[in-house]
VOPA-745968 format. One record per residue (C-alpha): residue number from 1; residue in one letter; x, y, z. Coordinates in pm, 1 decimal. Layout:
node k->NUM&r->A&x->X&y->Y&z->Z
...
***
This chain:
node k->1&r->X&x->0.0&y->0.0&z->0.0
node k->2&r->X&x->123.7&y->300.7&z->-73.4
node k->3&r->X&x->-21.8&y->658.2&z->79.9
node k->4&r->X&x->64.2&y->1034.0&z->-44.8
node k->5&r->X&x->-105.1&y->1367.3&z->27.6
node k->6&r->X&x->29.1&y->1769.8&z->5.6
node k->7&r->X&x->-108.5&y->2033.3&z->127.5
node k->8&r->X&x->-34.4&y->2439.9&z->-55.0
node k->9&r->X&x->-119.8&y->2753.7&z->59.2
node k->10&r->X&x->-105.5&y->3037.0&z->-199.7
node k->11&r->X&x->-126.6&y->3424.4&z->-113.7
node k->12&r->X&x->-279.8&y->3500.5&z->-501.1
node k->13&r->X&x->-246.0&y->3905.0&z->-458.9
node k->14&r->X&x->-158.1&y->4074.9&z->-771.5
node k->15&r->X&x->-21.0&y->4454.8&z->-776.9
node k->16&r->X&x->-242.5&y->4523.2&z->-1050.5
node k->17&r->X&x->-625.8&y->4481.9&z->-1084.9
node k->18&r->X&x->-657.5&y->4275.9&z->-1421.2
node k->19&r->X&x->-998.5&y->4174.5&z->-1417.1
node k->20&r->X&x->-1172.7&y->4345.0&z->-1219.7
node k->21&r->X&x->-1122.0&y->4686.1&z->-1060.6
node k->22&r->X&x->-992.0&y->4744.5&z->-722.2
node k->23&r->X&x->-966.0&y->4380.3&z->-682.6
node k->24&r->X&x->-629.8&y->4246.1&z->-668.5
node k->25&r->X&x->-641.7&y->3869.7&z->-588.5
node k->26&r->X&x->-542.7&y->3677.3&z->-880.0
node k->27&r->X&x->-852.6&y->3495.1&z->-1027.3
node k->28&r->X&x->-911.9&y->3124.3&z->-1034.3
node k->29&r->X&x->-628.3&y->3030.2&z->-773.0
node k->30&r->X&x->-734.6&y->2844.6&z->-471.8
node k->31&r->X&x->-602.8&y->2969.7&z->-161.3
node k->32&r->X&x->-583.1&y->2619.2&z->8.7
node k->33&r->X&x->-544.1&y->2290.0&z->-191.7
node k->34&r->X&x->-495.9&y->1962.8&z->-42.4
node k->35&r->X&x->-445.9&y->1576.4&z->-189.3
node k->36&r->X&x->-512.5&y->1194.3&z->-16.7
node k->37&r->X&x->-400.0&y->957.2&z->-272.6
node k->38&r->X&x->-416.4&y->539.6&z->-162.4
node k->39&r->X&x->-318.2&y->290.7&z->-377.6
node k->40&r->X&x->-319.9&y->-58.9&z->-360.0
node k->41&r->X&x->-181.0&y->-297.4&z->-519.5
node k->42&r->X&x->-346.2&y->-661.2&z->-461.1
node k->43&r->X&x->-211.2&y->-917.9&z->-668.7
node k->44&r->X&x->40.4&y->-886.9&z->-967.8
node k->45&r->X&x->-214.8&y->-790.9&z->-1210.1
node k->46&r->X&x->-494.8&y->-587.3&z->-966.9
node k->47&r->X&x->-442.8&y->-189.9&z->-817.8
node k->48&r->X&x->-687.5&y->61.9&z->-724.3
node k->49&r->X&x->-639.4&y->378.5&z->-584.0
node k->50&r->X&x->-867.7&y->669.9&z->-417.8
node k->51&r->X&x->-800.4&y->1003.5&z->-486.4
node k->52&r->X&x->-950.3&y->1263.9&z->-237.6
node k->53&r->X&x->-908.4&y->1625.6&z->-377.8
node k->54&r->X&x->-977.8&y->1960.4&z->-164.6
node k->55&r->X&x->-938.2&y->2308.4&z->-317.4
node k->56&r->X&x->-1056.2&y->2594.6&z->-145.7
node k->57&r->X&x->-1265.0&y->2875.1&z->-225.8
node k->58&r->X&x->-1143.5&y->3070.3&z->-514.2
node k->59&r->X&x->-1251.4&y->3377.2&z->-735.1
node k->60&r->X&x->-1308.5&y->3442.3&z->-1093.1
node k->61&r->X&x->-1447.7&y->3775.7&z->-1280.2
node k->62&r->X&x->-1803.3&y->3804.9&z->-1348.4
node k->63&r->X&x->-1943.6&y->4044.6&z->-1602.3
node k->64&r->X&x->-2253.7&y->4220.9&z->-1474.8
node k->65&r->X&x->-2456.3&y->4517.9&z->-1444.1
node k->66&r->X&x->-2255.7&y->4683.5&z->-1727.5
node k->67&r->X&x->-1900.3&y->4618.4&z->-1507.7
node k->68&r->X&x->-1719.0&y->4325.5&z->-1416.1
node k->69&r->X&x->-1708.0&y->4223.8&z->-1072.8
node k->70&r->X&x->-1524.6&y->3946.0&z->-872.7
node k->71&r->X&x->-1722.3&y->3636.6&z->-801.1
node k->72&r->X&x->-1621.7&y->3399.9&z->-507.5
node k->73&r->X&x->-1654.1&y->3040.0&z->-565.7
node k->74&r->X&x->-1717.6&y->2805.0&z->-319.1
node k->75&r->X&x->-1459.2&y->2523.2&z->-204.0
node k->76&r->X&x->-1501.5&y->2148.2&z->-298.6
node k->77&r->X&x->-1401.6&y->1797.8&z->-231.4
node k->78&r->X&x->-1448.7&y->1552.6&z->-503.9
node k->79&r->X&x->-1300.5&y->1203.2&z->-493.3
node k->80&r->X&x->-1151.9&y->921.4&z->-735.3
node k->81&r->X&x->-1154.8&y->554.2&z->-774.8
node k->82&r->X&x->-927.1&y->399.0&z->-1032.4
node k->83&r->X&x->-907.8&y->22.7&z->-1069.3
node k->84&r->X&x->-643.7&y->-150.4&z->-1321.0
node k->85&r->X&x->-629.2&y->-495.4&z->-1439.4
node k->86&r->X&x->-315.5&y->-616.0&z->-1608.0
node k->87&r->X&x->-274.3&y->-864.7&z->-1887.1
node k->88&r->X&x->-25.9&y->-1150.7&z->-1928.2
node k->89&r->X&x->-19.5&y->-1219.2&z->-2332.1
node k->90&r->X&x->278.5&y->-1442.6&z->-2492.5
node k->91&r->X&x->428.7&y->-1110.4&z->-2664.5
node k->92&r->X&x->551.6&y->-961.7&z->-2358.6
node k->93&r->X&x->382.9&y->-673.5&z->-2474.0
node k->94&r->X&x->220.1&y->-492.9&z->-2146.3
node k->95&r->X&x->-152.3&y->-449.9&z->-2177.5
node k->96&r->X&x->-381.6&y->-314.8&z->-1888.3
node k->97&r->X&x->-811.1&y->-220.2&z->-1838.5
node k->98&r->X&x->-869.3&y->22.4&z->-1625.7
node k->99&r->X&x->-1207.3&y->160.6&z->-1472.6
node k->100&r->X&x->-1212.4&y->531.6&z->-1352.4
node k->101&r->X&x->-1487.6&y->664.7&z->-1122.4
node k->102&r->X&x->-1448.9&y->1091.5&z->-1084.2
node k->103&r->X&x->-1638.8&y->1316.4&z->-850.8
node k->104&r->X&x->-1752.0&y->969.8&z->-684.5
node k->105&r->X&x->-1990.2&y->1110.6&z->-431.4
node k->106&r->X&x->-2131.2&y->1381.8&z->-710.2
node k->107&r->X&x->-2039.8&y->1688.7&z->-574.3
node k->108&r->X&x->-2111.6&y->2032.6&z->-743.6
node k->109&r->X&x->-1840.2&y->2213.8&z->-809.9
node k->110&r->X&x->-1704.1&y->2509.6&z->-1013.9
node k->111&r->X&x->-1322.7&y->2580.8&z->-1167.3
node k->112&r->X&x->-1275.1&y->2918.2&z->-1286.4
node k->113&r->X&x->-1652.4&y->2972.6&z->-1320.9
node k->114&r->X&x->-1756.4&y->2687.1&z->-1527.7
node k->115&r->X&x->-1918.1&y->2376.2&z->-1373.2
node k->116&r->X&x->-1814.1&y->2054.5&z->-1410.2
node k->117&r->X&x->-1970.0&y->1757.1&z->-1434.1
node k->118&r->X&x->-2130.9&y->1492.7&z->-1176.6
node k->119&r->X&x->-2012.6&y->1157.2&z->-1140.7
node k->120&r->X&x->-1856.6&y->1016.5&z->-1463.7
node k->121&r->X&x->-1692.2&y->678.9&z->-1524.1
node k->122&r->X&x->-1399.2&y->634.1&z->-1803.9
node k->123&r->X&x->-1306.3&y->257.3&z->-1898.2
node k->124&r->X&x->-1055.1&y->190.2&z->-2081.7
node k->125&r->X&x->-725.8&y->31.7&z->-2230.4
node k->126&r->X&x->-350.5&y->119.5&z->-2236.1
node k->127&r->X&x->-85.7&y->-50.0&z->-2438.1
node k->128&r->X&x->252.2&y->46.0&z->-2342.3
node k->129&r->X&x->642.1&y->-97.5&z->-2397.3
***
């Protein structure tokens, strides 16, 4: 098993207002961000690993009422599954499935104003030498 996480605090200011006027906090830059990461590796050919993802509230410019205008976006936590499934074939050529489960617990969330999706699953295969 094999465990990882980080943690970064950025101070965003700017010494200009770009965006938005008499604002000076850099837009879309989360001022806390944290990772979990577990993986697991179960026989020679099975692995998963959870991926737990925090990023703090964060800004991004807004056009209304004829002016643009900072907009705070909430924080979110979305998680990760990932399970992987490797081949033995008589060409030595590695082969491996995967499954991959985002936003797991369907959170709604925004990055730099747009929103992104709900739960979504990728499968897929990777050929690699």
């Amino acid at each position: 098993m094999r465990l990882s996480s980080g943690y970064t605090y950025t101070r965003s200011e700017t010494a200009q207002d770009i965006t938005v006027p008499d604002f000076f906090i850099v837009p879309g830059v989360f001022e806390h961000m944290a990772t979990f990461v577990v993986t697991q590796r179960w026989k020679d050919r099975v692995d998963t690993t959870f991926d737990l993802f925090y990023g703090g509230r964060t800004y991004g410019s807004f056009f209304a009422a004829g002016r643009p205008r900072a907009y705070r976006y909430p924080g979110f936590t979305k998680a990760a599954v990932v399970a992987g499934y490797r081949f033995v074939n008589h060409a030595r050529v590695p082969l491996r499935a995967y499954l991959k489960v985002d936003n797991v617990f369907d959170q709604t969330y925004y990055e730099i104003g747009w929103r992104n999706l709900g739960r979504t699953a990728v499968a897929g295969l990777s050929v690699g030498f």
